[in-house]
C-alpha positions in Angstrom: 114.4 109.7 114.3 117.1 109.1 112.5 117.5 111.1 108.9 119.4 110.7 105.9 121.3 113.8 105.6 122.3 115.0 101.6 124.5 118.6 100.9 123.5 120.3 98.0 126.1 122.9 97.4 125.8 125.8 94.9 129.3 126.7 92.8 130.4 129.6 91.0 132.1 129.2 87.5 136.0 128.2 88.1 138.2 130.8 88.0 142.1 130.5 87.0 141.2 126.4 87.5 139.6 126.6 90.9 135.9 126.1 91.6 134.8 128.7 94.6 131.6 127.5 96.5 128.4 130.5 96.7 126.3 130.4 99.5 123.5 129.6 100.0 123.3 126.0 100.1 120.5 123.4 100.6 120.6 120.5 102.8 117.8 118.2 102.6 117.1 115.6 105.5 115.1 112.3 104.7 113.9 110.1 107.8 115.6 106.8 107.7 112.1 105.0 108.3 110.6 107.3 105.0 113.5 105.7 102.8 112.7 102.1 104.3 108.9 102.8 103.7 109.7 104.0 99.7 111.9 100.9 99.3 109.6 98.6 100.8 106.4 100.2 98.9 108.5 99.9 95.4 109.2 96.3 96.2 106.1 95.2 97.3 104.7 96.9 93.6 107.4 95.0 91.5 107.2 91.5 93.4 103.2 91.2 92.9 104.0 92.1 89.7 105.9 89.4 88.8 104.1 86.9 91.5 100.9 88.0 89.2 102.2 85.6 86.3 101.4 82.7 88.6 97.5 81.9 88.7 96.9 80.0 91.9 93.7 77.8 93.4 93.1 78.8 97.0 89.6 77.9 98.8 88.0 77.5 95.4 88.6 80.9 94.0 91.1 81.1 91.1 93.0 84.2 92.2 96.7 85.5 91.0 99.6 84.7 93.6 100.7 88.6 93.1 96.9 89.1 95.0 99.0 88.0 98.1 101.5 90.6 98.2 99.8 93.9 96.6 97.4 94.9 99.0 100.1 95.6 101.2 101.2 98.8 98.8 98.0 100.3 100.3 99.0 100.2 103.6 102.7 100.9 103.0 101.4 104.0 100.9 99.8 105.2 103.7 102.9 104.6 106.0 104.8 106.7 103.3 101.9 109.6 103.3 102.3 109.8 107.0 105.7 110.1 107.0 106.6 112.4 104.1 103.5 113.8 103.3 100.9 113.6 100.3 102.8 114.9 97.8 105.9 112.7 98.1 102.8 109.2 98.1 102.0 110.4 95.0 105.2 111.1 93.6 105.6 107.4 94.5 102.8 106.3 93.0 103.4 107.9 89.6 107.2 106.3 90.1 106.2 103.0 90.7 103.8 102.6 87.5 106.5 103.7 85.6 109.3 101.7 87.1 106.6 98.4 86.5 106.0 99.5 83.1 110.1 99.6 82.3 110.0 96.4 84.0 107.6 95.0 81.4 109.6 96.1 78.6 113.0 95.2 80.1 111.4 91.6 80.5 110.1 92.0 76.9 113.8 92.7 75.3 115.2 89.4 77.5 112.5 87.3 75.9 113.7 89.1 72.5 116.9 88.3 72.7 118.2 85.8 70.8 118.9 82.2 73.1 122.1 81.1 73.3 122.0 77.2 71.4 122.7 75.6 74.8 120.1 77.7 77.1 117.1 75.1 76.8 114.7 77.0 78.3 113.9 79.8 75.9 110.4 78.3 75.6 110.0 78.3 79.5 111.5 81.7 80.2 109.1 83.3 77.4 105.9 81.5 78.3 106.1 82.6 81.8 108.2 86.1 81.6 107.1 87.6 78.4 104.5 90.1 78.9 100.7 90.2 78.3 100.3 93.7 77.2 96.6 94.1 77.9 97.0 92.6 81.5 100.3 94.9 81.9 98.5 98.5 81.3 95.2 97.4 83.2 97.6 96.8 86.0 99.5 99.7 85.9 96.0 102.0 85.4 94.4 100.4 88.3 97.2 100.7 90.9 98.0 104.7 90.2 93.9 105.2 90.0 93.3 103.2 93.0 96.3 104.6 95.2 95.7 108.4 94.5 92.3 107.6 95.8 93.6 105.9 98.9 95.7 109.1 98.9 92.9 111.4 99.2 90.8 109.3 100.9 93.3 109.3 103.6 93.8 112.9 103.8 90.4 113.6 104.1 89.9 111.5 107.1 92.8 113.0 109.1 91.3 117.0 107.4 87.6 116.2 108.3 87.4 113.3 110.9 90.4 112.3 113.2 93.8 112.0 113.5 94.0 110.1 116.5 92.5 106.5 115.6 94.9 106.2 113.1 94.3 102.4 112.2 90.8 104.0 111.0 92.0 106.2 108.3 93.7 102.7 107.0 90.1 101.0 106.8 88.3 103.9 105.4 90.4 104.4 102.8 91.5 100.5 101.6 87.9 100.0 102.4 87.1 101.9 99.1 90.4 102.1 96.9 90.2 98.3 97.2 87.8 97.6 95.7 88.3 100.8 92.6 91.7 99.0 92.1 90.0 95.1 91.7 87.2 96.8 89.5 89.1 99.0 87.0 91.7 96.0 86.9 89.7 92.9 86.6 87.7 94.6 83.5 90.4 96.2 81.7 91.9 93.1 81.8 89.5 90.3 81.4 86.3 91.8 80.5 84.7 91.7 77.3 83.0 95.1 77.0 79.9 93.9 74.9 82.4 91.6 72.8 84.1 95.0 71.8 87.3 93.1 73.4 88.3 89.7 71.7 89.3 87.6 74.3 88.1 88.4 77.3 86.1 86.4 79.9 82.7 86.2 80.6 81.0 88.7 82.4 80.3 86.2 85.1 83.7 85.1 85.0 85.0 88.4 85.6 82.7 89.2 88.4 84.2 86.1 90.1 87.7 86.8 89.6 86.5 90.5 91.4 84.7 89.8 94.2 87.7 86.9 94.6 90.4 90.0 94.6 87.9 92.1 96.6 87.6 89.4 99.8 91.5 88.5 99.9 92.7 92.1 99.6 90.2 92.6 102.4 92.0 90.5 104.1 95.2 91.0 103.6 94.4 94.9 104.9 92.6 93.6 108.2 95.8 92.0 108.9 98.2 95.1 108.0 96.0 97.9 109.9 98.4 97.7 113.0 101.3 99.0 110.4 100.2 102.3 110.5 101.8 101.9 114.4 105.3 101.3 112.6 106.2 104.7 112.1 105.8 108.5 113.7 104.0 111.0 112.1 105.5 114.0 110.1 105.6 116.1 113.6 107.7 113.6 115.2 110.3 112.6 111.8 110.9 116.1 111.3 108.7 117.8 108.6 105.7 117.2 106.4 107.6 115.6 103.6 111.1 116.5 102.9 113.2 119.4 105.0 114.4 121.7 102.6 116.9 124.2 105.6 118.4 127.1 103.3 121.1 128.8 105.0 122.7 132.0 104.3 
């Protein structure tokens, strides 16, 4: 496996204008797949974000386009916990609610600005780009809930049960942070919470848009379980998450 190789190097204070280098130093190796994985997990987060703003009509189920794209996080998550470990997925899962939260409020400030007099589509850029606050936060609470779930779930399956069918530890765990994620999102967003919520759906309108999430994200995971293939496991990259080699 290939790795990503970054020097750390400790120096002394400069004497007479020259800066002496002090042992030890740290050298810290990241597999090339594990940086792929982190890229391609941060990615997916941001893009069904942003597909999220388009409400689509597929098999008679009104269902966000973003639904497409997101419950591929789960699996990629786990790609990233077997490559690097479970503290590095949820380092990554704290980072990407964050980095989709700056995201809100960088597309907040654009829709702020002032429009230049010949831009016509102000109108158009802020109907579709400005954010919707409540559906923002439910997002972002759902996805790190729901994910640091799949991440236990996961390491309690290859702890207590197997390691070897690993496509199983994929199911298990989507299987029930799935569904966590469409729940705490659908009514944090939608729901009405005994009318304590002004503008919120019906209850039975929010049980559709759920079970809706629920059956695609399914789906989406039966289709993604042969991922877990992609990659080797900590053994074979190198370490359990990152090498950390001090040398004296």
């Amino acid at each position: 496996m290939k790795a990503q190789r970054l020097e750390l190097h400790v120096h002394s204070r400069p004497e007479n204008g020259i800066s002496t280098r002090a042992e030890p130093h740290i050298a810290v190796v990241l597999p090339t797949a594990g940086v792929l994985v982190v890229a391609a997990y941060i990615a997916a987060q941001m893009l069904s974000d942003l597909m999220s703003l388009k409400i689509a009509y597929v098999a008679s189920f009104s269902v966000d386009a973003g639904t497409f794209i997101y419950p591929f996080t789960f699996t990629l998550r786990d790609l990233v916990h077997k490559l690097l470990g479970k503290r590095c997925a949820r380092i990554i899962i704290i980072t990407a609610g964050v980095i989709n939260l700056v995201m809100a409020g960088c597309l907040a400030f654009a829709v702020w600005l002032p429009a230049d007099p010949a831009w016509p589509l102000q109108s158009a850029f802020a109907s579709v780009l400005a954010p919707t606050w409540r559906i923002v936060i439910a997002s972002i609470i759902a996805e790190v809930i729901a994910e640091l779930l799949d991440t236990e779930l996961y390491s309690l399956w290859m702890r207590y049960v197997t390691q070897r069918v690993q496509w199983s530890r994929v199911l298990i765990s989507n299987a029930i942070s799935i569904p966590v994620d469409s729940l705490v999102f659908v009514w944090c967003a939608f729901g009405q919470w005994g009318e304590l919520l002004p503008g919120g759906l019906s209850d039975a309108t929010v049980w559709a848009i759920f079970w809706s999430n629920v059956l695609l994200k399914g789906a989406v995971t039966i289709v993604s379980l042969p991922g877990i293939y992609i990659v080797p496991g900590q053994s074979s990259a190198g370490d359990a998450s990152i090498a950390w080699q001090k040398r004296n």
